[in-house]
N, C-alpha and C positions, 0 to 999 in steps of 0.2 A: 561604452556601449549602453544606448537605453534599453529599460525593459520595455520587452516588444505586445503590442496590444495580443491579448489571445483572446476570441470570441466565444461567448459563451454556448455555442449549438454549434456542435461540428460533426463530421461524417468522416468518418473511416471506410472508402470503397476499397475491397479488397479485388485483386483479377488475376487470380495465382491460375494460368490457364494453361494447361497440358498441350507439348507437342502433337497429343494423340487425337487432338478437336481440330475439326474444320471450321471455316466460312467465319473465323474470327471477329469482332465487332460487326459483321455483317449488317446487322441492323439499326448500330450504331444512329442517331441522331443527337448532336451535339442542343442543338436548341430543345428538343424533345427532353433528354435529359437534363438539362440545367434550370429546367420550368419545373422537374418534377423537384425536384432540390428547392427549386424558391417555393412551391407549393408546401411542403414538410420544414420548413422552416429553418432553414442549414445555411449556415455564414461562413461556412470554411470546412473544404471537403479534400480529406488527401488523392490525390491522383498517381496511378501507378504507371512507373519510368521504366522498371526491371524486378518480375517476379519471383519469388522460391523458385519455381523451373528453372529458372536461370533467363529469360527473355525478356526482351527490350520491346515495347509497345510503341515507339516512334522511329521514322524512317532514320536511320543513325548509319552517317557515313563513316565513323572512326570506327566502327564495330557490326559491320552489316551481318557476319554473321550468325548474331546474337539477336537480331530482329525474331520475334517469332515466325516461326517461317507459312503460316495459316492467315498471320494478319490481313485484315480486307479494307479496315482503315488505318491506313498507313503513317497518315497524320494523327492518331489519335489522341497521344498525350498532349499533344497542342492545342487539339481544337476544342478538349478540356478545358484546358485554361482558360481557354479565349471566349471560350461560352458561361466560363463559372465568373471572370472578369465584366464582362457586359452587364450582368445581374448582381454586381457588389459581390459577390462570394470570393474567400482567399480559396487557391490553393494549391497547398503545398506540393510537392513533390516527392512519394513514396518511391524510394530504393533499398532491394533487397541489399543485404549484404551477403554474410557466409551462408548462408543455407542456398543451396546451386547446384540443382540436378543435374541441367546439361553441362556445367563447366567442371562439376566434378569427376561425371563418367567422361569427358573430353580433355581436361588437365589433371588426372588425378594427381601428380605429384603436387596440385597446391590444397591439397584436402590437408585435415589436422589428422597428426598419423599417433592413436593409443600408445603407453608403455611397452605392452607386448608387441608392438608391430603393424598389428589389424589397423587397415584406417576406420575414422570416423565416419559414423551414417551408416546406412543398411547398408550389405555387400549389391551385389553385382545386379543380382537375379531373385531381388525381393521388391518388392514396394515397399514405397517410405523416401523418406528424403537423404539424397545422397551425400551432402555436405557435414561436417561444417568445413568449411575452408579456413585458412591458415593466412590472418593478419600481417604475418609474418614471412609471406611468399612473392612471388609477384604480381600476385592477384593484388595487392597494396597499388601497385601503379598501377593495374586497368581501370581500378575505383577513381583513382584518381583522374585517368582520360576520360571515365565515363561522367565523372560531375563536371570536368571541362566541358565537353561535349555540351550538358543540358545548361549549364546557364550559359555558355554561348548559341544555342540554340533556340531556346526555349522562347515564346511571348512574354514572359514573366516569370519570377522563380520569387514565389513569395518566400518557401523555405526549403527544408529539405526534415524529409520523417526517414531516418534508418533504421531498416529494420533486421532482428537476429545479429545484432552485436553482444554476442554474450563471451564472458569468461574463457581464455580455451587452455587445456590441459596437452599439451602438444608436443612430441618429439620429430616431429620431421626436421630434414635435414637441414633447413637454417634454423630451426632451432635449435638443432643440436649444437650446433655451430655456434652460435652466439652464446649460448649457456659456456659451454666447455674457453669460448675465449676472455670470457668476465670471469671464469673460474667457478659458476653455478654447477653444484653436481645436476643434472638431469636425470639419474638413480635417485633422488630425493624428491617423496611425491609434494611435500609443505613449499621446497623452495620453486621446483617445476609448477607448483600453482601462482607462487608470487610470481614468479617470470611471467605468465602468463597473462596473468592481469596483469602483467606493467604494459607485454607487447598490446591489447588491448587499448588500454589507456594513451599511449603512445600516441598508438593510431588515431583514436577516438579524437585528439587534439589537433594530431597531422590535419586531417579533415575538417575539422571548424577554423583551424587558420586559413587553409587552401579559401572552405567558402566564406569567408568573411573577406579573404582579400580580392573574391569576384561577385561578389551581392553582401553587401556591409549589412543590409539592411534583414537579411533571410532570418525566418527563425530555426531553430537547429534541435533536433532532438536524437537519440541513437535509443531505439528500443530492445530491452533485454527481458521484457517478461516480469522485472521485479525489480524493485530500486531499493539499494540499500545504501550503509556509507561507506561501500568500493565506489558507488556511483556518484553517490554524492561528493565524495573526493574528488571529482574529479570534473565539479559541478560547472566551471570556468567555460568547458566545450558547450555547452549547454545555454539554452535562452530559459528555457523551461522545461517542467515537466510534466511526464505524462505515463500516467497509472495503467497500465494495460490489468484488465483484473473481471474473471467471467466467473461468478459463481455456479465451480462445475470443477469439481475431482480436486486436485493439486490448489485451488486456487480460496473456492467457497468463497462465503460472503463476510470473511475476517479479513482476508486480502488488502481488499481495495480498505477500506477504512482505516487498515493498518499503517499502509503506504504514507495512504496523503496525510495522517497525521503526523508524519515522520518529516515526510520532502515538504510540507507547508512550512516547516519552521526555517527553510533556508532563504526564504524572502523573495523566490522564484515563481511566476505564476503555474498554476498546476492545474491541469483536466485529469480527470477521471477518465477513462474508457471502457467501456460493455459490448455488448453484441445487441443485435435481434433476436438473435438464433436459440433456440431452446438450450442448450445444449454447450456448444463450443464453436469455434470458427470453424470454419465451413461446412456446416452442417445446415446443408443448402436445404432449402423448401421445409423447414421448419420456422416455427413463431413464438418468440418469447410469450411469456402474457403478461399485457397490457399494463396491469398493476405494477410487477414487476419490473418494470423497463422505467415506468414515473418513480416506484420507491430508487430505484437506483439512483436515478438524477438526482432527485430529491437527496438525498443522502450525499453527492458530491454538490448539489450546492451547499448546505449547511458545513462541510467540511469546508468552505471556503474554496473548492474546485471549480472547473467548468465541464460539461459536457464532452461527448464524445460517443458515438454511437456506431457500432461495426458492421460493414455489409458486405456483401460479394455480388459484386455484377457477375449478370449473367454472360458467358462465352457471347452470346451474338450481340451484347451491348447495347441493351433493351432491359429495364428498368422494371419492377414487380411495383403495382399501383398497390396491391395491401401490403407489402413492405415498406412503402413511403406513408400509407397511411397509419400504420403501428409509430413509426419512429416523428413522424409530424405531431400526432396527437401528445407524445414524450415532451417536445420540442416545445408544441405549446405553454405545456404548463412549466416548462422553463422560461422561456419569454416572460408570463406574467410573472414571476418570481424576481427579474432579474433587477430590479430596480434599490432590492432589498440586499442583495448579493453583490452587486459590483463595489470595489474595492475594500469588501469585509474582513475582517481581523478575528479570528479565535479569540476571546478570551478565557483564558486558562489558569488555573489554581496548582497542576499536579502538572510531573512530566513523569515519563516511563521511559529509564535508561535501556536501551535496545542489547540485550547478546550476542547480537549478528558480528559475524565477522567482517570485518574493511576487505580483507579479499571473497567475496564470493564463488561460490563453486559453481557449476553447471545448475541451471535448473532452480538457483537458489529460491529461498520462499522464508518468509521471515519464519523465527521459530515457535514453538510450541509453545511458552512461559507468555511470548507476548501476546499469541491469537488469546491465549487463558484471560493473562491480562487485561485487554480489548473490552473480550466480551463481561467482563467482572465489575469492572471501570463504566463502562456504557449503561450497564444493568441499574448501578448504582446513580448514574447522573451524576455522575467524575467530572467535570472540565480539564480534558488532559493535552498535552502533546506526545508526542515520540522523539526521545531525542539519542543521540551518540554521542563519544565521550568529547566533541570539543565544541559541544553545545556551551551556551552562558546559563550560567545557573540560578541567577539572579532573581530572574522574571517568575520563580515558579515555589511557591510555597513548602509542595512536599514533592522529595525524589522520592520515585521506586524505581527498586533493582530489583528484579523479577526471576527468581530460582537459579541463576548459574552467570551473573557476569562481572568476569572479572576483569579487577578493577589494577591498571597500573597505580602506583605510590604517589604520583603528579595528581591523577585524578579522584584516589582516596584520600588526597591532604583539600582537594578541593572541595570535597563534598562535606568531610570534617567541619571546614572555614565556613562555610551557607551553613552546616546544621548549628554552628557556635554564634553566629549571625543571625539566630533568628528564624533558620528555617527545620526543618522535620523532614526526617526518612522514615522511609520503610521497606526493609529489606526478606528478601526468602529464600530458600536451598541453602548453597554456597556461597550467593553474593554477599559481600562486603566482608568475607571470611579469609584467611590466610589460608591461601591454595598453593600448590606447583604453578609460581608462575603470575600468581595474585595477592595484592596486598590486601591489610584488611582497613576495615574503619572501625577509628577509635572511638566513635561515636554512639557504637552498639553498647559498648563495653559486656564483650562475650568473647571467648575464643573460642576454637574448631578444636574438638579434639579428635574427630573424624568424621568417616561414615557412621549414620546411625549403627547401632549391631541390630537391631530388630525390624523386622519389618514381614506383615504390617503391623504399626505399630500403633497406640491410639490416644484420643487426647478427651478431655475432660471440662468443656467451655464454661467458665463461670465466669462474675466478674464484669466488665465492662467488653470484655471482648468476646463473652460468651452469649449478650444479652440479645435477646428471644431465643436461647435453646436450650433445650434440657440437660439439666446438669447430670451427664451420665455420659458413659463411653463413645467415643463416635470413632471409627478408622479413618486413618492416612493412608489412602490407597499407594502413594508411593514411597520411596526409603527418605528420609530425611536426614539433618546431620547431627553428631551427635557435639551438642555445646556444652560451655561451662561459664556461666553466669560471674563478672568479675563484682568486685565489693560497687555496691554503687548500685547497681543493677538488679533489678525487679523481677521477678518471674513471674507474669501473670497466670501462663498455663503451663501443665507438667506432661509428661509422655509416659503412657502406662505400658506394659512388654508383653508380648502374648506367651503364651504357655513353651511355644518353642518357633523358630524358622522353620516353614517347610520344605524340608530336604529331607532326601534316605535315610534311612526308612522311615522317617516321621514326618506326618501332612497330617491336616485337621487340625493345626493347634489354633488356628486365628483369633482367640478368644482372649478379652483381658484377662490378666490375672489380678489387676488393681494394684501392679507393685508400681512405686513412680520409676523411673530411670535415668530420664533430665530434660530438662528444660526442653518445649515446643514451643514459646511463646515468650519476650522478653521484653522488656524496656527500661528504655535509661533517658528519660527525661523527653525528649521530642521525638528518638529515635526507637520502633519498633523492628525486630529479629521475627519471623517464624521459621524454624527450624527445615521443616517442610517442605517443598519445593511448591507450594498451592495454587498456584498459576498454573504451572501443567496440570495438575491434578484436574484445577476446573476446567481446563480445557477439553482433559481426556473424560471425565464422569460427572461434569456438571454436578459436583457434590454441592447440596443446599447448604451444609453445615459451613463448609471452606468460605463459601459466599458470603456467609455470615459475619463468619468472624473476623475476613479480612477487610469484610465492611466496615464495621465497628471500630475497627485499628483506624480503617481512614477515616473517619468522622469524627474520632478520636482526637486524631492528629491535628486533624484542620479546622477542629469546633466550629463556626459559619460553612457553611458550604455556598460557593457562588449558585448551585441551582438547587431548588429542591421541588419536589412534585408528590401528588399523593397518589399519582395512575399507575399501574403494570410494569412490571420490570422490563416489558416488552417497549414500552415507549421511551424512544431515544432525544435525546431533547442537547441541542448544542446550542452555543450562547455566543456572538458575536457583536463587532462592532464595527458600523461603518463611522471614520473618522471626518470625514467631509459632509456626511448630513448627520454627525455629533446626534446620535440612538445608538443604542445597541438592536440588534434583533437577535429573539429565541427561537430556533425552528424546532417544531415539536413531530417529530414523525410515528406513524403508530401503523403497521403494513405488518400483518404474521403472516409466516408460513405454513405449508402442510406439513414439516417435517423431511425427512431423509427417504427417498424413494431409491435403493439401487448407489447410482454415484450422485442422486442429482438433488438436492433441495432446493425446493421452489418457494417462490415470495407472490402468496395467490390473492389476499384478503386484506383490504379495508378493513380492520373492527372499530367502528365505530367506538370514543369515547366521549363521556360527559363531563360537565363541570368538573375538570380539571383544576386542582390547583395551586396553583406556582409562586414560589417566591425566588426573589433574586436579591444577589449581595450587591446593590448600589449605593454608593455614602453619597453623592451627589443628590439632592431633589430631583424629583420626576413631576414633568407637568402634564404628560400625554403616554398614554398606553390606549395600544390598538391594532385588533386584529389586520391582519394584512395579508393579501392585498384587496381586502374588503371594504377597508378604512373605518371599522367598526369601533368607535371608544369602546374604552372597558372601564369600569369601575375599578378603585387601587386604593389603597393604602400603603404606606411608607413609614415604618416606625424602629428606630436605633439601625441604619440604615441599611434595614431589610424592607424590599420592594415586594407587594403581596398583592397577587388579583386571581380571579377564577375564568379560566377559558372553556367558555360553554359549551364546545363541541370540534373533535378532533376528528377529523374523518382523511385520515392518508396524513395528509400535508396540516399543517398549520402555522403559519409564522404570526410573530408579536413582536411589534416597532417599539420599544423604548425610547421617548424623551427625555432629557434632564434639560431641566431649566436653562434659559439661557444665563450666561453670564454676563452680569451687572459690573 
């Protein structure tokens, strides 16, 4: 199977439309609408086949009825197509899966039924979505008649977008059934989840064989909300991937960057996805701002993504001229970007071993250590990936293991082999400790001798890992663990004990006492230990000191750094390479926020920077450097091969075209 072209400006029309609406697509014009899409500059727009209500948008004789029973154009999902085909636009084909109002108050026996009994989704006589349905029912074969149905139907079935395939925790009666005859206890909430994600998984496959043996060519994706390696295990169903990620509550703007640095490294193409909407999906007659919608793109193209922008057609099937104008003007300055962007490479120094679980639970979201991570890494102008444990380790200078992952004996002898090979770790909390269930690495040379006993407990930065901070007490807002330093092994910083733990009847001790207790901070030749968990830490308190000091560990480590800059810790700067026009590009992004309003922070401001400036680790000669897509030369120097020029002004966006010489 080839990898399938994925276009860099795409539209997400969402038409989740209630039995409770009349006079549906009423005002529908097929040409109307697909001129406003060429007008906003959109190359591939998903079309909705069967919404969350549970309703079909096109005349369907295997399923009449499942038709929305308001629909006015009857043809609609068709003449979609046929209208977005005439104007070169793909588009795919959106199918709800489990989430199913009318078919779960109408079949509730295929709903996913709780431990206790209760089914899934609101009861009876609330609002809210009634599903989720059970993969595992015979709702498995209507899925099945209903994608028979559209690519025998259909003018065209470029691909297929599934959407609400998530995880399910299930005891209905063919669950039951099938657990109890494999001999799964389904009383066992660990193994009832791995059942789960298998029935999942199963399905997930059922269905990309089904369409690939009726449209070979379709691209395939199953939307869960968040992609981890449950999903990427099981990456084979799959053409590509695609980020669903709105910063707003559960999701924020750690999300998305987290993701696509994760699912980039499967060699898969990947869009990003956002909204319009202030806010979250369907939070209709609301508008992003402007800034915010271009930092977004802008940030999935440096990430090596494509676009993807979300909308909700309106019930009469009529088109909002400032929602095409907000998402057009996005679109634009992705167009001019895109010449620097198609077929780009990350290049990377660092990768960040992920704690996520391979089985994912409901709702999953990557964890805390790594949003910490992210944002610590970014701050610093890291070149990183995100990887999981059957990642190759080869390509990446320094591992981190970020406060809690552990590590099987296969993959702590592997990480061993790269650190004895020439590469450097660095590890926090738990990880690379001998836990219940976790080996350690021999490379720390440290062993666990538990949980810290103090907390909070505090450390003392001197040293190279201490430098730019005052050498005096600073706290670990979280517990840490308590090591023991083996011969060989370095202590850089120590851990001082507060007067007592706060518990009955004693509180207020939080103060050092200046007694040491053990080791915060370790090293044994390329490999750094911090006791600490300092990933969550920075994630929950953005402590400056933690920042610091696990800056210093990585600069430590990695002596060169592929990027370095003298701007704002706010400016994010990613480094790539496109191999067919042999440059690298550096996209240099600079867009603040106003901060945390409620649930919602915003991305409002352009600040303007100046004479920036950057060096890069290239050992090649350079014969061209220049802003782009300006085509502006820049003035450089290249000495022991460090690449060094100044960028005169950053205002949002800025990219920079690296040359190296050609080859003689």
């Amino acid at each position: 199977m080839t990898t399938p072209t994925v276009p860099f400006r795409q539209l997400h029309q969402d038409f989740h439309t209630s039995e409770h609406i009349g006079n549906v697509a009423a005002a529908f014009n097929p040409d109307e609408w697909a001129e406003m899409l060429v007008r906003a500059r959109v190359q591939s727009v998903n079309c909705f086949a069967r919404c969350w209500h549970g309703w079909l948008y096109y005349e369907s004789e295997a399923f009449p009825q499942w038709v929305h029973p308001h629909l006015q154009q009857r043809d609609l999902l068709p003449a979609m197509i046929t209208a977005a085909h005439k104007r070169g636009i793909r588009a795919p084909v959106y199918v709800g899966v489990q989430m199913c109002n009318a078919m779960a108050d109408r079949q509730p026996e295929w709903r996913q039924m709780h431990a206790d009994g209760t089914l899934a989704g609101s009861p009876p006589l609330e609002t809210g979505h009634k599903g989720p349905l059970c993969l595992n029912t015979p709702f498995a074969a209507f899925m099945d008649g209903l994608v028979r149905e559209l690519c025998a139907t259909m003018p065209a079935v470029d691909g297929f977008w599934f959407d609400g395939v998530n995880t399910q925790d299930c005891v209905c009666w063919h669950c039951r059934m099938e657990m109890l005859e494999r001999g799964i206890d389904p009383a066992d909430p660990a193994a009832r989840a791995r059942f789960g994600h298998e029935v999942v998984t199963r399905w997930t496959r059922r269905m990309s064989a089904l369409v690939r043996s009726l449209k070979p060519d379709a691209t395939l994706f199953y939307n869960a909300g968040h992609l981890g390696p449950g999903h990427v295990a099981m990456g084979d169903a799959y053409t590509h991937w695609e980020v669903e990620s709105v910063p707003f509550e559960g999701w924020g703007f750690t999300h998305s960057p987290a993701v696509m640095r994760y699912v980039r490294t499967t060699g898969k193409p990947v869009v990003g996805m956002t909204v319009r909407f202030h806010t979250n999906w369907g939070d209709l007659h609301s508008f992003k701002h402007p800034v915010e919608l271009e930092y977004e793109c802008a940030q999935m193209l440096a990430l090596g993504a494509r676009c993807c922008i979300g909308d909700h057609l309106h019930p009469s099937g009529r088109l909002e001229p400032a929602t095409y104008e907000l998402i057009g003007n996005a679109f634009r300055a992705v167009e001019e970007a895109e010449p620097w962007c198609d077929g780009a490479r990350p290049v990377c120094e660092a990768a960040v071993l992920t704690p996520e679980s391979p089985v994912p639970g409901w709702g999953a979201n990557e964890p805390a250590a790594i949003r910490g991570a992210l944002r610590l890494l970014q701050e610093a102008a890291v070149q990183f990936d995100i990887i999981d444990a059957t990642a190759e380790l080869k390509p990446y200078r320094l591992l981190i293991l970020p406060d809690h992952v552990t590590l099987t004996p296969e993959l702590a002898a592997r990480i061993d082999a790269h650190v004895a090979a020439g590469g450097a770790a660095l590890s926090s909390g738990s990880s690379g400790l001998k836990t219940d269930g976790g080996a350690a690495l021999s490379c720390l040379g440290i062993e666990r001798v538990g949980d810290a006993p103090w907390h909070p407990d505090y450390v003392r930065p001197h040293g190279v890992i201490g430098a730019g901070l005052p050498e005096t007490e600073h706290v670990m807002y979280l517990r840490g663990q308590h090591v023991r330093a083996l011969d060989g092994t370095e202590i850089l910083i120590e851990a001082y004990r507060p007067y007592f733990n706060a518990a009955w009847p004693r509180y207020a001790g939080e103060r050092s006492t200046g007694e040491v207790v053990y080791p915060a901070v370790t090293r044994r030749g390329p490999a750094i230990h911090f006791a600490h968990p300092v990933f969550r830490i920075y994630h929950e308190t953005s402590a400056p000191w933690v920042k610091q000091m696990v800056t210093n560990a990585i600069r430590s480590l990695l002596g060169t750094m592929l990027v370095t800059h003298n701007g704002p810790s706010t400016l994010r700067v990613h480094l790539n390479e496109q191999k067919a026009e042999k440059r690298f590009v550096l996209h240099l992004l600079h867009y603040v926020g106003t901060g945390l309003g409620g649930k919602r922070e915003t991305m409002t401001d352009r600040i303007p920077l100046h004479d920036v400036e950057c060096s890069l680790s290239v050992r090649a000669p350079v014969a061209d450097v220049q802003l782009v897509p300006q085509n502006t030369p820049l003035a450089f120097h290249q000495r022991d091969g460090v690449l060094s020029f100044t960028v005169p002004h950053v205002h949002g966006r800025q990219m920079v075209a690296v040359a190296p010489e050609a080859e003689r």
